[in-house]
LOVO-80033 format. One record per residue: residue number from 1; residue in one letter; x, y, z of N, C-alpha, C in turn. Coordinates in pm, whole numbers, m for minus. Example, Ala and Ser with C-alpha at 12.3 -4.5 7.8 and 13.67 -1.06 7.14 Angstrom:
REM residues 2
    i  aa  n.east  n.north    n.up  ca.east  ca.north   ca.up  c.east  c.north    c.up
    1   A    1319     m569     780     1230      m450     780    1320     m330     780
    2   S    1285     m225     708     1367      m106     714    1290        3     787
REM end
This chain:
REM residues 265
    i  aa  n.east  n.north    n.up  ca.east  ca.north   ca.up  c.east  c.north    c.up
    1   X    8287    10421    7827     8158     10451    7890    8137    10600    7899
    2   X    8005    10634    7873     7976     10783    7909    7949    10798    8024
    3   X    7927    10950    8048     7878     11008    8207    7812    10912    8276
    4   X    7690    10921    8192     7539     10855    8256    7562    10712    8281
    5   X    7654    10654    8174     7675     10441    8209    7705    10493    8328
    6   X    7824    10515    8364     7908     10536    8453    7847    10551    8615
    7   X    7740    10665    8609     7683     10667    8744    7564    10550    8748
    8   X    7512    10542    8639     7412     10385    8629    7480    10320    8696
    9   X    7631    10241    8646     7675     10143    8697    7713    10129    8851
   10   X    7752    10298    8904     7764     10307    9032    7609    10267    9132
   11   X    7479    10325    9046     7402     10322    9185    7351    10158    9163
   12   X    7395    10069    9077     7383      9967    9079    7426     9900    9169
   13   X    7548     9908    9208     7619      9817    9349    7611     9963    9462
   14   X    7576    10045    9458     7547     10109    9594    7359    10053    9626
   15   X    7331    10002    9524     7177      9930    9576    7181     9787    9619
   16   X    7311     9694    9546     7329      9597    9611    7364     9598    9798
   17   X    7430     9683    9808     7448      9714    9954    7335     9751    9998
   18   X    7223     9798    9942     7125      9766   10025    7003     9745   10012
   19   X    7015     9626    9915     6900      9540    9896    7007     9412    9933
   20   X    7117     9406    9946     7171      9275    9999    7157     9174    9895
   21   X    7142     9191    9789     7129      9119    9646    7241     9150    9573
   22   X    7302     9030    9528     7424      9053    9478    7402     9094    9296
   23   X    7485     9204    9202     7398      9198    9069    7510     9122    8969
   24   X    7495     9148    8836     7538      9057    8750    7658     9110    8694
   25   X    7738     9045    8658     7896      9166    8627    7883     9281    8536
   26   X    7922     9376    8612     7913      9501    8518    8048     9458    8362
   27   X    8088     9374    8359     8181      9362    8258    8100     9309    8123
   28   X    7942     9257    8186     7865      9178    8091    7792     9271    8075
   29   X    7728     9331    8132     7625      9469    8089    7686     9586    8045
   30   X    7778     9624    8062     7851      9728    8002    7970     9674    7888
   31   X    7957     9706    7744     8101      9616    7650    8165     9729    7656
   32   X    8314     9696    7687     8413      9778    7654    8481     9835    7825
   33   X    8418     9826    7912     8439      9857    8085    8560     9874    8054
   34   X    8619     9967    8056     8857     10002    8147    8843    10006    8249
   35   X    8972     9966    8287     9028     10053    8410    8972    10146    8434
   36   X    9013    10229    8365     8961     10387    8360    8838    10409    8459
   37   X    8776    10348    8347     8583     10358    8378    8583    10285    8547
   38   X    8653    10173    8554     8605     10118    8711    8640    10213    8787
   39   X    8749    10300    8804     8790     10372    8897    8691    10508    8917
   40   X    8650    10511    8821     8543     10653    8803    8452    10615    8882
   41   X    8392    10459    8855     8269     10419    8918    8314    10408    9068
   42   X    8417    10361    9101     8437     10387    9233    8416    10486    9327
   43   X    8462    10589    9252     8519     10719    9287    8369    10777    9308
   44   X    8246    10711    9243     8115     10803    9212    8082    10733    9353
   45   X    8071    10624    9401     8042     10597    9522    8077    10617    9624
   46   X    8193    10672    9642     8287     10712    9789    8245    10831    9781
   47   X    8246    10914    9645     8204     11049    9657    8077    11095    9738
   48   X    7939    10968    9726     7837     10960    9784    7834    10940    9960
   49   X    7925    10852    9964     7927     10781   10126    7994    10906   10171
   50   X    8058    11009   10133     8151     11162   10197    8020    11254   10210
   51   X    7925    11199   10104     7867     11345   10115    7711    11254   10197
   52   X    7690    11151   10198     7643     11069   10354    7714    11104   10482
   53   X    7801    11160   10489     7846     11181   10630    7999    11087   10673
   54   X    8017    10984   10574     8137     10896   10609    8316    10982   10576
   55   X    8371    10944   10644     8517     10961   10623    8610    10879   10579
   56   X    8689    10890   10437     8795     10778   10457    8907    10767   10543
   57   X    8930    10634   10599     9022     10628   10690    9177    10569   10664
   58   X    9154    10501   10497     9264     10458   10425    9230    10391   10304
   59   X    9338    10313   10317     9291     10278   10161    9339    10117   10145
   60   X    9317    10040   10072     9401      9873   10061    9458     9849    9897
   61   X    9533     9781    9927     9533      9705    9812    9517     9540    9786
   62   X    9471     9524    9688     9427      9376    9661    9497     9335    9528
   63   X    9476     9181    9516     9556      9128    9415    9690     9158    9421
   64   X    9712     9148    9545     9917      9179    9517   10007     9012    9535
   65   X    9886     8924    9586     9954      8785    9599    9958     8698    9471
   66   X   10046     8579    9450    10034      8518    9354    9886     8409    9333
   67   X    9890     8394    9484     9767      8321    9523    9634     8378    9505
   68   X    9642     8524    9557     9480      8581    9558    9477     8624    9397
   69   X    9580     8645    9302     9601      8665    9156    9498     8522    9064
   70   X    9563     8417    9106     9527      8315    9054    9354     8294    9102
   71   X    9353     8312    9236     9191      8277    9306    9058     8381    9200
   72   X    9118     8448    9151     9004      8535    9090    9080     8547    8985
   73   X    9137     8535    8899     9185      8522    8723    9241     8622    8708
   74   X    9300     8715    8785     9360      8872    8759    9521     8825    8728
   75   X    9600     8971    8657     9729      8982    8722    9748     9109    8707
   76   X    9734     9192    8783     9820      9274    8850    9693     9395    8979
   77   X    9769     9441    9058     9693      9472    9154    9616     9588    9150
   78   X    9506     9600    9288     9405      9709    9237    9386     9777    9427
   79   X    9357     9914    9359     9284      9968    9512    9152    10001    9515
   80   X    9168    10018    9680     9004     10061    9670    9034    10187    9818
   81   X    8915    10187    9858     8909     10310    9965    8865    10263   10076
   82   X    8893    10286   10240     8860     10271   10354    8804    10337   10387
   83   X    8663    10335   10481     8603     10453   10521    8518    10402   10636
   84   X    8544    10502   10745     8474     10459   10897    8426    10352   10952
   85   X    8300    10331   10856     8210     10218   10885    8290    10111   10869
   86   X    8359    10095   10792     8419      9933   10776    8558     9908   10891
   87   X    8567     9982   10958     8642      9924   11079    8577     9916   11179
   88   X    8592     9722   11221     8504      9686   11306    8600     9622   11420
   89   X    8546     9596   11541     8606      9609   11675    8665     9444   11694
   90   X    8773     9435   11740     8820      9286   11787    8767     9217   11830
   91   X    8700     9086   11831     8658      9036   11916    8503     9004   11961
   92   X    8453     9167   11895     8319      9179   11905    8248     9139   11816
   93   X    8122     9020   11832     8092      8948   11760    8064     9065   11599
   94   X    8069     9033   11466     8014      9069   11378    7880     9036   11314
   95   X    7793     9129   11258     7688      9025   11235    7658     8970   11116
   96   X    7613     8871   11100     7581      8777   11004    7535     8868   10878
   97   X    7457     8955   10869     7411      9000   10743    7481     9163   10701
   98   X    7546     9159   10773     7659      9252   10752    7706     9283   10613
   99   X    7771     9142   10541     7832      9130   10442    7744     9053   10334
  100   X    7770     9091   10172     7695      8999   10114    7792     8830   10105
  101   X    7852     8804   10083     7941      8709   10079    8069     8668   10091
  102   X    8114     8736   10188     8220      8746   10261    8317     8673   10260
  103   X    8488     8700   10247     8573      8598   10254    8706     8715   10357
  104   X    8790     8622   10388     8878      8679   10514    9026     8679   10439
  105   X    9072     8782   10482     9253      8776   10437    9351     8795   10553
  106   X    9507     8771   10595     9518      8805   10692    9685     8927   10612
  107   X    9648     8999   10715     9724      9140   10617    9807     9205   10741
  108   X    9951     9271   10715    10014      9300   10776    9971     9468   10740
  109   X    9897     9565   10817     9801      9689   10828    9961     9803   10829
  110   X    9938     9892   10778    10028     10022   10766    9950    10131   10840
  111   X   10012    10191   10978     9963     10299   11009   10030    10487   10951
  112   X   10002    10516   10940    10069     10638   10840   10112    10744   10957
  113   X   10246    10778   10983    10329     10929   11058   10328    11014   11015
  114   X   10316    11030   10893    10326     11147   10794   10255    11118   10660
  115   X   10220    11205   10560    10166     11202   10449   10248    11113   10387
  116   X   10188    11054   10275    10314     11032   10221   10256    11024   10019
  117   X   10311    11100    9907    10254     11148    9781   10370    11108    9673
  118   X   10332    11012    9622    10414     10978    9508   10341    11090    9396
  119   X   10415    11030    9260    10487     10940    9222   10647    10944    9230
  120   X   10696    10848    9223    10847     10831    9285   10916    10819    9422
  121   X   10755    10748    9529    10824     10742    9616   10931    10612    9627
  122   X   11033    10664    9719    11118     10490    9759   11098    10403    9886
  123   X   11163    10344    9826    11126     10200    9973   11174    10331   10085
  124   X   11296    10368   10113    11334     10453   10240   11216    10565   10312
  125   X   11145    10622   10160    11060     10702   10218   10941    10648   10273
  126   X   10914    10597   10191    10772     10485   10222   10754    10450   10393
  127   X   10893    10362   10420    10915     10304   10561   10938    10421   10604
  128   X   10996    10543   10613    10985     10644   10693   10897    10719   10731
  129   X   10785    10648   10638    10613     10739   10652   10563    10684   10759
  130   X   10591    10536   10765    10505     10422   10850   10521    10475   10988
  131   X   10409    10460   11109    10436     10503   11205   10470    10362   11293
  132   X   10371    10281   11254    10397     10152   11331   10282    10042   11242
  133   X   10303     9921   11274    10196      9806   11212   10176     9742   11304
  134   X   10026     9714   11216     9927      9591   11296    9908     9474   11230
  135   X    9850     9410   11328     9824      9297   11262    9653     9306   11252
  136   X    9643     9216   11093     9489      9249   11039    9423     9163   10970
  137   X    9274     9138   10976     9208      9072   10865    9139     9151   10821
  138   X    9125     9150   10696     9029      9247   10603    8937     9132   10571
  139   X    8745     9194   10576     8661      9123   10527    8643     9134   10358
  140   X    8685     9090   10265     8640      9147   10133    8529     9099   10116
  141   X    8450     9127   10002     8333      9120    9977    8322     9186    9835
  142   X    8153     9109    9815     8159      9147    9630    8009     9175    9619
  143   X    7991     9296    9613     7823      9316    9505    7832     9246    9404
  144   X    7906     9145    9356     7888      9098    9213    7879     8967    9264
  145   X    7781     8920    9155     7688      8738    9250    7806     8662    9198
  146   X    7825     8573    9317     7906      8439    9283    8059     8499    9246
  147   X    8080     8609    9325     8252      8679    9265    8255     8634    9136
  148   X    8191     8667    9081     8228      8594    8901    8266     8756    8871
  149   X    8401     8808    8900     8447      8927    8846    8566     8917    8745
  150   X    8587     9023    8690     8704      9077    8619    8780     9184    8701
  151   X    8884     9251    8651     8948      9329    8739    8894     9449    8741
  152   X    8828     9499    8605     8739      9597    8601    8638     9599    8694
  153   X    8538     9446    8687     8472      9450    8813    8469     9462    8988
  154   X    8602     9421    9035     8611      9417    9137    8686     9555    9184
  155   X    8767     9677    9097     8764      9787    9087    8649     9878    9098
  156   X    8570     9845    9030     8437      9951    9038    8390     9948    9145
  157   X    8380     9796    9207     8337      9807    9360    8421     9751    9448
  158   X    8463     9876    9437     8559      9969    9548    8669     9838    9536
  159   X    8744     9752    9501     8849      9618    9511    8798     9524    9630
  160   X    8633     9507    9618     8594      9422    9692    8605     9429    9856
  161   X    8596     9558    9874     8586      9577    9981    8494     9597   10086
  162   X    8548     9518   10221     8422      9476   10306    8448     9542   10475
  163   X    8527     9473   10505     8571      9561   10647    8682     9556   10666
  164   X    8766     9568   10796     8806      9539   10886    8820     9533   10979
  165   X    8925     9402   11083     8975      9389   11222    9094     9439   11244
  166   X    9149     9507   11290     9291      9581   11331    9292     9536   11494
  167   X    9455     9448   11501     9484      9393   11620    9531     9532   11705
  168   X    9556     9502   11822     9594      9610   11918    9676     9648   11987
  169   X    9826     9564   11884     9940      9530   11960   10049     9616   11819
  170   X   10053     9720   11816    10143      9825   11744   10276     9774   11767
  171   X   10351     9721   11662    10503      9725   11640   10564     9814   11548
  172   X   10673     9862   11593    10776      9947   11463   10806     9874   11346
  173   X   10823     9892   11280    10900      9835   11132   11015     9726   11136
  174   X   11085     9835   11221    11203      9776   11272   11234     9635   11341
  175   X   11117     9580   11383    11065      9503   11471   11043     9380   11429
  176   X   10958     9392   11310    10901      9277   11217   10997     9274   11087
  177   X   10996     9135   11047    11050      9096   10937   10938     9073   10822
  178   X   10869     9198   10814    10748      9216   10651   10759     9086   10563
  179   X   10918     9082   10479    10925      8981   10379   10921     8816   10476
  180   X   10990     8797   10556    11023      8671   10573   10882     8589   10690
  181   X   10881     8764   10793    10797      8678   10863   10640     8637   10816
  182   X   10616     8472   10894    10512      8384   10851   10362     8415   10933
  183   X   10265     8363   10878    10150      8377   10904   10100     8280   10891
  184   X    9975     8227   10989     9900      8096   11003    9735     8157   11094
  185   X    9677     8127   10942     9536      8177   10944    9475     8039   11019
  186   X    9393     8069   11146     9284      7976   11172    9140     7982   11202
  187   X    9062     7846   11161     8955      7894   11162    8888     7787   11244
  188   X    8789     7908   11344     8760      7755   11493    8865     7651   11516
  189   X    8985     7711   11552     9121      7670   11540    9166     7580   11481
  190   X    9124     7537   11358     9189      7451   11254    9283     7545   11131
  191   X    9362     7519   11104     9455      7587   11037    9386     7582   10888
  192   X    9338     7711   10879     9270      7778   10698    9407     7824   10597
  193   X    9479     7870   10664     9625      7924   10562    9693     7927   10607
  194   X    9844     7959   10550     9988      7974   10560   10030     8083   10453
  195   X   10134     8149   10557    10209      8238   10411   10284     8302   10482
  196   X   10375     8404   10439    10458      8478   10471   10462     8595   10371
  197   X   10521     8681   10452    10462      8858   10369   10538     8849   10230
  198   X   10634     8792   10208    10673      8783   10082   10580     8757    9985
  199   X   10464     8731    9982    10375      8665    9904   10313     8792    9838
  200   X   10322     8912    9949    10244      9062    9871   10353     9111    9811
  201   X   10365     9095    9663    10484      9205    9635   10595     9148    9623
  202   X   10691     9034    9717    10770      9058    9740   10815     9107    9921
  203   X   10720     9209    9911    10729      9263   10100   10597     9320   10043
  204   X   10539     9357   10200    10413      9448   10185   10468     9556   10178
  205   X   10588     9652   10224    10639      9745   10198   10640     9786   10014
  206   X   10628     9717    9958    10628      9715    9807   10494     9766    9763
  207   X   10422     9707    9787    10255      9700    9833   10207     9856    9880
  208   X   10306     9923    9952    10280     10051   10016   10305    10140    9902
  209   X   10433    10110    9830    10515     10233    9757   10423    10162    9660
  210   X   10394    10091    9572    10322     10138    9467   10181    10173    9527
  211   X   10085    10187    9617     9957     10219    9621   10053    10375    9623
  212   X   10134    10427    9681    10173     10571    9681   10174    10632    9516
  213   X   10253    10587    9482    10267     10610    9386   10160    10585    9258
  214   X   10089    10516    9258    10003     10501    9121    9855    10647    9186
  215   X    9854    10633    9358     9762     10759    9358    9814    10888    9315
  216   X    9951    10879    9366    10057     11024    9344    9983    11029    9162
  217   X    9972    10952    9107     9977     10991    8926    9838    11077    8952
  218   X    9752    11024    9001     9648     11071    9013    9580    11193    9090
  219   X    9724    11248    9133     9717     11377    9253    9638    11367    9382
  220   X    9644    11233    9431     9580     11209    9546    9716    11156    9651
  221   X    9738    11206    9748     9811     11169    9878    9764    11031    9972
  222   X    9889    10986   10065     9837     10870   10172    9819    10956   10262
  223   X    9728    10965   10354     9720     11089   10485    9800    11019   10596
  224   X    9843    11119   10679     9924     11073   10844    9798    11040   10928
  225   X    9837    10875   10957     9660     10855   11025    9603    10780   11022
  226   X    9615    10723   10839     9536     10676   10793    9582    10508   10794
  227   X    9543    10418   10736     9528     10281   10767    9570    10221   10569
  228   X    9643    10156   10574     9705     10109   10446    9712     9943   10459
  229   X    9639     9858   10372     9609      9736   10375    9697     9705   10268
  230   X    9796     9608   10302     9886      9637   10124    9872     9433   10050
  231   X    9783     9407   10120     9721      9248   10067    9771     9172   10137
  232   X    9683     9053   10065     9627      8913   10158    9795     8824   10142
  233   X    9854     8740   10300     9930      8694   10252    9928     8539   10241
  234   X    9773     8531   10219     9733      8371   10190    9584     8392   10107
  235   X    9569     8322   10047     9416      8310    9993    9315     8324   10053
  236   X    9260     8400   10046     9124      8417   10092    9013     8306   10132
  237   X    8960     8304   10244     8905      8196   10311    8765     8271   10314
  238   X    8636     8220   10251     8525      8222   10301    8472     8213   10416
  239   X    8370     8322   10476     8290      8321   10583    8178     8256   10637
  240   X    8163     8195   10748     7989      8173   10798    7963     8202   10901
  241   X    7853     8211   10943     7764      8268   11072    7866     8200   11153
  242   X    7928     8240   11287     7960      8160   11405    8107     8089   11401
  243   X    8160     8168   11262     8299      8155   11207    8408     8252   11361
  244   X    8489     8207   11357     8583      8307   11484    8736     8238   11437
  245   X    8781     8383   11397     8904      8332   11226    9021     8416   11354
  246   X    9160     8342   11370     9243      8395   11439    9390     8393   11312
  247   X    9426     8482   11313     9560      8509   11224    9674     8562   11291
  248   X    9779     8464   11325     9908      8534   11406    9962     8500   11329
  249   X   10062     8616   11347    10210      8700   11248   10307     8664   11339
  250   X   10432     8618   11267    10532      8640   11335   10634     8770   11378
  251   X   10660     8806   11515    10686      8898   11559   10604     9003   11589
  252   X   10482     8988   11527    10354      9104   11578   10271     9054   11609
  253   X   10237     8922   11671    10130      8871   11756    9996     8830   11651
  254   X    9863     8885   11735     9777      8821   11660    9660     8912   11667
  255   X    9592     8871   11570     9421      8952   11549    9298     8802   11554
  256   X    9206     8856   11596     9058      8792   11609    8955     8848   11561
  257   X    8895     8797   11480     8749      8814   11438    8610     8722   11464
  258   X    8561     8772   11528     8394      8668   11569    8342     8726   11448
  259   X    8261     8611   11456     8136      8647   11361    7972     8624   11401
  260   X    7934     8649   11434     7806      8624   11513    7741     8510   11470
  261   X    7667     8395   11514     7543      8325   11479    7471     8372   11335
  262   X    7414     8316   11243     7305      8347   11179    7181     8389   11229
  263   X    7120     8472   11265     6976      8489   11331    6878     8432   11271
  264   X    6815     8362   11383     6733      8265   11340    6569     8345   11345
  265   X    6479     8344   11301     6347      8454   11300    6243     8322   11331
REM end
């Protein structure tokens, strides 16, 4: 893709966000889309929301499960960028038109002590970056109608990223068992998933050191601060108006998300 595809394709899904119309895969309107090219297109939109006034606050990764791999036809994983607006408050209802089509993950959250800049970081350094974890659901979401994506597609915009809930109960590392301990997603308390962190990676710690490292190639750092989503450790569960999704971790308690009513006019 040249310059000009490239920002075309960006103000295309920065208009879906707000015309709330989902558009058609950039993998079908553009022949030939890379990697490459999605990350550019990314990069053209965050560049916009910085120079709107937003801050990134971290970053996620997606597609690191075998499950969320298979749910959308990918294999191997992708990032995207966190920024202000998309961290939303516990508890407090969300609203219905918030998202274009929303689905829920439940994610063991990385808070950052120190920078931390691959390439070549190790598991030791990685966990020595971490300051403490939460427990989390990330909202993903897709400008592209009917998630009918490719990996190119769900890269360009941003790895489907929608919000998040960050619980409020900070544990050390030391504390939680990442690989072994289990998770049980519910929804209006009927049980939506099961999993255990082994499912990202291996550990979500895995999940950490490569998002370090594939930005390190790219001369970009993790900041001390910042918020690291390292994937879903169950399949992604779709949203609706008046949905209230609870996800407890073992050894780190639990997170809540409301979702408000549909407004009725």
């Amino acid at each position: 893709m040249d310059v000009v595809s490239r920002a075309e394709a960006a103000q295309l899904l920065m208009s879906a966000y707000e015309s709330r119309v989902p558009v058609e895969p950039l993998t079908e309107k553009y022949a030939g889309l890379s990697l490459a090219d999605a990350y550019q297109i990314q990069l053209i939109q965050i560049g916009r929301r910085i120079e709107g006034g937003r801050r990134i606050l971290g970053h996620k990764v997606g597609l690191t499960s075998a499950a969320m791999q298979r749910q959308l036809g990918v294999s191997q994983p992708d990032f995207g960028h966190l920024t202000d607006e998309m961290f939303l408050q516990e508890n407090a209802p969300i609203p219905a038109g918030l998202f274009l089509q929303p689905r829920i993950e439940p994610e063991v959250a990385f808070v950052l002590r120190r920078d931390l800049a691959g390439p070549g970081v190790t598991a030791a350094e990685a966990a020595s970056a971490v300051d403490f974890v939460l427990p989390a659901l990330e909202l993903i979401d897709s400008r592209i109608r009917d998630w009918k994506i490719t990996l190119a597609d769900t890269i360009a915009d941003n790895a489907s990223s929608g919000g998040v809930v960050l619980g409020s109960r900070p544990r050390r590392l030391g504390e939680v068992d990442l690989r072994l301990g289990g998770c049980v997603l519910r929804r209006r308390a009927e049980v939506a998933g099961t999993g255990a962190g082994g499912a990202v990676l291996g550990s979500p710690l895995n999940s950490l050191i490569w998002l370090a490292n594939t930005l390190g190639e790219r001369g970009v750092a993790l900041r001390a601060g910042h918020v690291v989503l390292p994937g879903s450790i169950t399949a992604s569960v779709p949203v609706s108006p008046g949905d209230v999704f609870t996800a407890t971790f073992t050894g780190l308690g639990s997170v809540t998300a409301v979702f408000a009513p549909e407004e009725v006019s």
